[in-house]
C-alpha positions in Angstrom: -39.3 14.6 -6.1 -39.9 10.4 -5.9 -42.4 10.0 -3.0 -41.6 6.9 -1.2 -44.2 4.5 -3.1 -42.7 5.5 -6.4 -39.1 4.7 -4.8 -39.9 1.8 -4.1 -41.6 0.6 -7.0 -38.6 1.7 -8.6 -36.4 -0.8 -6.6 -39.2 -4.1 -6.7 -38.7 -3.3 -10.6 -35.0 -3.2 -10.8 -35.0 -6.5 -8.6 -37.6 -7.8 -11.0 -35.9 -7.5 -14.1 -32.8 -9.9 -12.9 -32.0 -10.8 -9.4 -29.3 -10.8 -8.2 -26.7 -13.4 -9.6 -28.4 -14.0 -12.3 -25.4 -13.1 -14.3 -23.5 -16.1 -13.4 -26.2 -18.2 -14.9 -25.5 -16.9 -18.7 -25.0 -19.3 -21.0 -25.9 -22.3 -19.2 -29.0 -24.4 -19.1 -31.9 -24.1 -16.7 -30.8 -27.1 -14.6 -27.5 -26.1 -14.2 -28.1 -22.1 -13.7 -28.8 -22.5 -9.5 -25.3 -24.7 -9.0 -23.3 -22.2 -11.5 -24.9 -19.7 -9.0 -24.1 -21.0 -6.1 -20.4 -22.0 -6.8 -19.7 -18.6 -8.1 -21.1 -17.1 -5.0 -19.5 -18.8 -1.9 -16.4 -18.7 -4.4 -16.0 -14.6 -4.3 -17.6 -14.6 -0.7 -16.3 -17.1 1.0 -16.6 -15.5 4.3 -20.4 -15.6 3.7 -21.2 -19.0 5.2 -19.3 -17.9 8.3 -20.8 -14.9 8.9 -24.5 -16.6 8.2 -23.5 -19.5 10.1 -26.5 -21.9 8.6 -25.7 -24.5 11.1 -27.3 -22.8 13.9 -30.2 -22.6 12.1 -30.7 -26.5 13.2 -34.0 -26.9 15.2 -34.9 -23.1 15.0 -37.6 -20.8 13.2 -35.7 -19.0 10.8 -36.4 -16.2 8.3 -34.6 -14.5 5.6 -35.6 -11.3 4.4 -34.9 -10.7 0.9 -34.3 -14.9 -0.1 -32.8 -13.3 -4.1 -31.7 -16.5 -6.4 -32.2 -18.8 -3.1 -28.3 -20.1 -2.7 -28.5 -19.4 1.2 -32.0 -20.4 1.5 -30.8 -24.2 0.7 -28.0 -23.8 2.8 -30.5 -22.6 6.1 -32.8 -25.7 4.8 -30.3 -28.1 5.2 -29.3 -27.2 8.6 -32.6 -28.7 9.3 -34.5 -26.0 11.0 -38.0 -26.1 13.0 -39.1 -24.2 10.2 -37.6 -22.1 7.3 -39.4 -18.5 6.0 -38.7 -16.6 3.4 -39.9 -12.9 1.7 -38.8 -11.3 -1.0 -40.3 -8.2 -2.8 -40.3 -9.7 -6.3 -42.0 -12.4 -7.7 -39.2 -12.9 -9.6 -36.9 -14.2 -6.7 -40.0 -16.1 -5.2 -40.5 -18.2 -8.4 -36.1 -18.7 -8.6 -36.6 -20.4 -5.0 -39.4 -22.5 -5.6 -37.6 -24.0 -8.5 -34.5 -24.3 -6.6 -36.2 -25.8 -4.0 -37.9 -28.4 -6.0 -34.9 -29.2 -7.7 -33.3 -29.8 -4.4 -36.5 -32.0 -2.6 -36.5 -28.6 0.1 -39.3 -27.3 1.7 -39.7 -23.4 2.8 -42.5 -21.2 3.1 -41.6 -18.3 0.6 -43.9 -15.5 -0.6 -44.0 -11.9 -1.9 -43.3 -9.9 1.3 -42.1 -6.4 2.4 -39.2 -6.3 4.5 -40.9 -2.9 6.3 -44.2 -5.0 7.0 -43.2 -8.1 7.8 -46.2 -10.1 8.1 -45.6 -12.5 11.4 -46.7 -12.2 15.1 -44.3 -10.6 17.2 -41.4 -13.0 18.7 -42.1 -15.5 16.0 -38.6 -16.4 14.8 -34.6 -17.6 16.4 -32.7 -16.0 13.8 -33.6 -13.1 10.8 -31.3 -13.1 8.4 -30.7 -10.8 5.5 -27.6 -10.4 3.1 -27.6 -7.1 1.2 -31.2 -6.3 0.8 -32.6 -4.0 3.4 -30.2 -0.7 2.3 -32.8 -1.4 -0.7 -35.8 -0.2 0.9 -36.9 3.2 1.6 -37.2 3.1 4.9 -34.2 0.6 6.7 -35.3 2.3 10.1 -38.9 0.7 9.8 -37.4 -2.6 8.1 -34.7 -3.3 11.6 -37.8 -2.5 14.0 -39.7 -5.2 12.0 -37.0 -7.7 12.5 -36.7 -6.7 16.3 -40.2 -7.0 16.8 -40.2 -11.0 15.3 -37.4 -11.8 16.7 -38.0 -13.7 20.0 -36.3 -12.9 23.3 -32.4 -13.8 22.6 -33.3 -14.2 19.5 -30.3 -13.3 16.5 -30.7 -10.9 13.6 -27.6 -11.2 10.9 -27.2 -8.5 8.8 -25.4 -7.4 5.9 -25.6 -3.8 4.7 -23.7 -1.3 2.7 -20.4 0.3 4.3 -20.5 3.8 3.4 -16.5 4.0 3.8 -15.8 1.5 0.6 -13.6 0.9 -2.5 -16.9 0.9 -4.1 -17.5 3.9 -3.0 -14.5 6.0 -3.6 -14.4 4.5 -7.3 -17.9 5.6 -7.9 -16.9 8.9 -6.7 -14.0 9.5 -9.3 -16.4 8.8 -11.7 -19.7 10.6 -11.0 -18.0 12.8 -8.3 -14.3 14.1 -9.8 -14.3 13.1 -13.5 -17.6 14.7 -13.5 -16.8 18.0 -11.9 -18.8 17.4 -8.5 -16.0 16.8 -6.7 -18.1 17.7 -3.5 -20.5 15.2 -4.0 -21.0 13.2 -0.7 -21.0 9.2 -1.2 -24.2 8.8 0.2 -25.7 10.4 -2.8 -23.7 8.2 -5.2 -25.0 5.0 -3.8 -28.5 6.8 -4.2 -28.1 7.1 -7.8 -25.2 4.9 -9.4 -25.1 1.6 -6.9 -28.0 -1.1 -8.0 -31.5 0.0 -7.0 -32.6 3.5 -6.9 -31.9 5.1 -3.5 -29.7 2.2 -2.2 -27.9 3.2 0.6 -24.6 2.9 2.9 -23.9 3.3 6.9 -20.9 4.1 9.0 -20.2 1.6 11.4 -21.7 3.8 14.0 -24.5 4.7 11.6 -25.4 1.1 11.8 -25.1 0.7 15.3 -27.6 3.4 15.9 -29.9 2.0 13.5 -29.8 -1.3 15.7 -30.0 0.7 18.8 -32.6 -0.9 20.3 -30.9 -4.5 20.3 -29.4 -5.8 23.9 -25.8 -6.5 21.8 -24.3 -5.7 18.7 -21.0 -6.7 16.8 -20.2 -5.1 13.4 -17.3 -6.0 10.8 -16.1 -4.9 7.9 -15.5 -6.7 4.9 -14.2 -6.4 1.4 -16.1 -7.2 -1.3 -15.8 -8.3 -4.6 -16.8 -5.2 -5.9 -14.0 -3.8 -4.0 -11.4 -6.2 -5.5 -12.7 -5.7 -9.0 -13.4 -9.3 -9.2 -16.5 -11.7 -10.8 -19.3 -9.8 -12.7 -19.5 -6.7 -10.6 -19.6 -3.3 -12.7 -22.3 -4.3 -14.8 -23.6 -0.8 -14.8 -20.6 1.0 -15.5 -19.1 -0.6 -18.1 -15.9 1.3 -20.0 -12.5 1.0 -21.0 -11.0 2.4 -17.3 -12.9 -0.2 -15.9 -12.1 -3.2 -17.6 -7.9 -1.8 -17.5 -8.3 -1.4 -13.8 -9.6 -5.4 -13.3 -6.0 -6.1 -15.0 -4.4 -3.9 -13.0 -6.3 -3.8 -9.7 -3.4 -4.5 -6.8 -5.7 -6.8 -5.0 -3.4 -8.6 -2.5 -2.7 -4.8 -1.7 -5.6 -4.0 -1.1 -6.4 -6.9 1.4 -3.3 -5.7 3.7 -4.2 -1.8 3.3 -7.6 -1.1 2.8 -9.4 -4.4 4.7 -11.6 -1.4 6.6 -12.6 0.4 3.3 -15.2 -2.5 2.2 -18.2 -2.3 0.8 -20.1 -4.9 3.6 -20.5 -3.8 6.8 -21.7 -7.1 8.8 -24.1 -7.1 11.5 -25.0 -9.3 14.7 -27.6 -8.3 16.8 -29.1 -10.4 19.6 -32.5 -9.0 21.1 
């Protein structure tokens, strides 16, 4: 059995070998690969910048946990904040946002950091923010009480993590569940072992709720994703001739009208 060290080892190596959205960046040359990023991002997610909401970030201490190829970061460093943190368990990402960041004439304080230790006095920060990261570490639990604990009084955590009920999900389940002959294979083990990083994992809205119990409020949405809709680069890992019919055939403005509560992001707001 992976002990938790090894586990996460295993995911600080998987984010180390390409970061995410790196993909986007084929093919093009190094001073183009961050605006190539960024364009394709806020392009499939384009609900992203009104979920972060940078703008708030204006005159505030703000962290982001897990800071990946950087494209938020800019966007919370040009809100204008008190001052901008970010971690990231690669150096890999760390190195992406320096160069992004002298590219752009931004400053942040960014370093190799683990979102379950985060290394700041308590009631240090406005806002956390994190998009997709801390479903990647072994323990979330220990990773929310961190945030909680540098968040000030009032203070604002926004949250993305997995949703447990997805499309995603229920195609990686006719593939390594059905088509396999485990049909009773539960999702959660599916996103262990066939979704990014080893032992990446999903919540129920209520799930998630619990896990950010000990927050004054919380608000939760769900959102589709592009995974979901079969659109941009996702499916990297699962490449085959199903797949690449299905992104013909996918009935995505379906989809949108049926299934807007089957996505794979399940957005969180938590105030302290």
């Amino acid at each position: 059995m992976t002990t938790v060290p090894e586990l996460k080892e295993q995911v600080k190596n998987f984010w180390g070998r390409s970061s995410c959205g790196e993909i986007y960046g084929v093919g093009v040359s190094k001073q183009e690969i961050y605006d190539v990023q960024s364009r394709a991002r806020y392009r499939l997610e384009p609900y992203l910048p009104e979920f972060a909401r940078f703008y708030e970030g204006h005159g505030k201490d703000v962290l982001e946990v897990g800071v990946g190829m950087g494209a938020d970061h800019v966007e919370w460093a040009r809100s204008r904040p008190r001052s901008l943190t970010g971690i990231d368990l690669t150096a890999r990402a760390i190195d992406h946002v320096k160069q992004r960041f002298d590219t752009c004439g931004l400053i942040s304080n960014v370093f190799l950091g683990d979102a379950e230790n985060l290394p700041f006095p308590s009631e240090s920060f406005d806002i956390v923010y994190s998009w997709g990261v801390i479903h990647h570490t072994p323990d979330t639990q220990t990773a929310v009480r961190e945030i909680h604990r540098v968040l000030r009084t009032d203070g604002i955590a926004r949250i993305m993590v997995y949703h447990t009920y997805s499309l995603v999900g229920y195609m990686l389940w006719l593939r390594y569940g059905l088509l396999a002959g485990r049909a009773r294979r539960g999702l959660k083990d599916i996103y262990h072992d066939h979704l990014e990083s080893p032992g990446t994992k999903a919540y129920s809205v209520k799930e998630a709720r619990e896990l950010f119990a000990a927050f004054s409020t919380i608000d939760t949405a769900v959102q589709l994703s592009p995974g979901d809709l079969l659109e941009g680069a996702v499916g990297q890992r699962h490449r085959s001739v199903a797949l690449t019919i299905a992104r013909r055939l996918w009935p995505r403005f379906l989809l949108r009208r049926l299934f807007r509560n089957h996505g794979l992001y399940l957005f969180i707001e938590a105030t302290k």
